[in-house]
C-alpha positions in Angstrom: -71.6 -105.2 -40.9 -70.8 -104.9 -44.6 -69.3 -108.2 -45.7 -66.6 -108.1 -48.3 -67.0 -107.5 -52.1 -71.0 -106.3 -50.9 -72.1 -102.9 -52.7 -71.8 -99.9 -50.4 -74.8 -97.7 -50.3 -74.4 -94.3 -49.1 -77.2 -93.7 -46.2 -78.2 -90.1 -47.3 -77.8 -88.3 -51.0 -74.3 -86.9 -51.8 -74.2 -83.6 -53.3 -70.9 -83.3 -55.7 -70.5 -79.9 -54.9 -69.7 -80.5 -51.7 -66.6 -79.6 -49.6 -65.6 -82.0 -47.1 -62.8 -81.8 -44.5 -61.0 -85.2 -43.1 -59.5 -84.3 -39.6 -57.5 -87.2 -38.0 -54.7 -87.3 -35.4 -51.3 -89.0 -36.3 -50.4 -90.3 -33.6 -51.1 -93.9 -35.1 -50.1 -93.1 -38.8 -49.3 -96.2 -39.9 -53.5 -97.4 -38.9 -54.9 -93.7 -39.3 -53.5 -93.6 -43.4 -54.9 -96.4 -44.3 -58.2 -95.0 -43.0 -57.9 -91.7 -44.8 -57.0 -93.1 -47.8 -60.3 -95.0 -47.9 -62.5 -92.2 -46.5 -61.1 -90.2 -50.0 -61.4 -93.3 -52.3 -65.2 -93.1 -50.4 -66.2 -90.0 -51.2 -64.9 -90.1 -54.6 -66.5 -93.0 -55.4 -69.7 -91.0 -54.2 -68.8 -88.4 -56.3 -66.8 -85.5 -54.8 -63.6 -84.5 -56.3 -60.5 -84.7 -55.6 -60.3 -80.9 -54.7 -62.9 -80.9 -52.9 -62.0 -83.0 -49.8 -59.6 -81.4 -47.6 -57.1 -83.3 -45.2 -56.2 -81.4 -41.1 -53.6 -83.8 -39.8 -53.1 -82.7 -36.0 -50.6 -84.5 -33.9 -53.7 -85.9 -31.3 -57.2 -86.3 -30.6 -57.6 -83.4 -28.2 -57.0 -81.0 -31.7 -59.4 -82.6 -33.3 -62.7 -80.6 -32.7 -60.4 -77.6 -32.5 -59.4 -77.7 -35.5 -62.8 -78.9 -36.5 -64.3 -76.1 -35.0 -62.1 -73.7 -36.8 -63.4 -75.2 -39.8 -67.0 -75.2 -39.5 -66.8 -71.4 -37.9 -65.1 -70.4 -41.1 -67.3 -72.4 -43.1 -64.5 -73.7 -45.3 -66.3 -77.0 -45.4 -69.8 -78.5 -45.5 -69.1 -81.6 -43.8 -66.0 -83.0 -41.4 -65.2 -86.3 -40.7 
């Protein structure tokens, strides 16, 4: 568990030319934002712009890996969380 103000370290290499889509239902906005937020601050902080990271809010989890799947067929993206 990472305590607070530790370093994070990315467990593979990050590629800046990446495109990476954030899929998340909103059922529970008021807890799901504050994770999104961080998951973009994240992969900023690792390198990928702004541009490059994509946000697919669906109204609930059963969406998700359609939406996901959509996606990834279409290769819009090169990684989804």
């Amino acid at each position: 568990m990472m305590q607070h103000g530790q370093q994070f370290r990315p467990p593979v290499n990050v590629d800046p030319s990446w495109h990476i889509g954030i899929i998340y239902a909103t059922y529970y906005e008021d807890i799901v934002s504050s994770l999104v937020v961080g998951a973009m601050r994240t992969l900023q902080t690792l390198g990928i712009a702004e541009g490059s990271i994509s946000s697919h809010p669906v109204l609930g989890s059963f969406e998700i890996p359609v939406i996901g799947a959509e996606l990834a067929e279409g290769k819009c993206v090169d990684a989804l969380m």
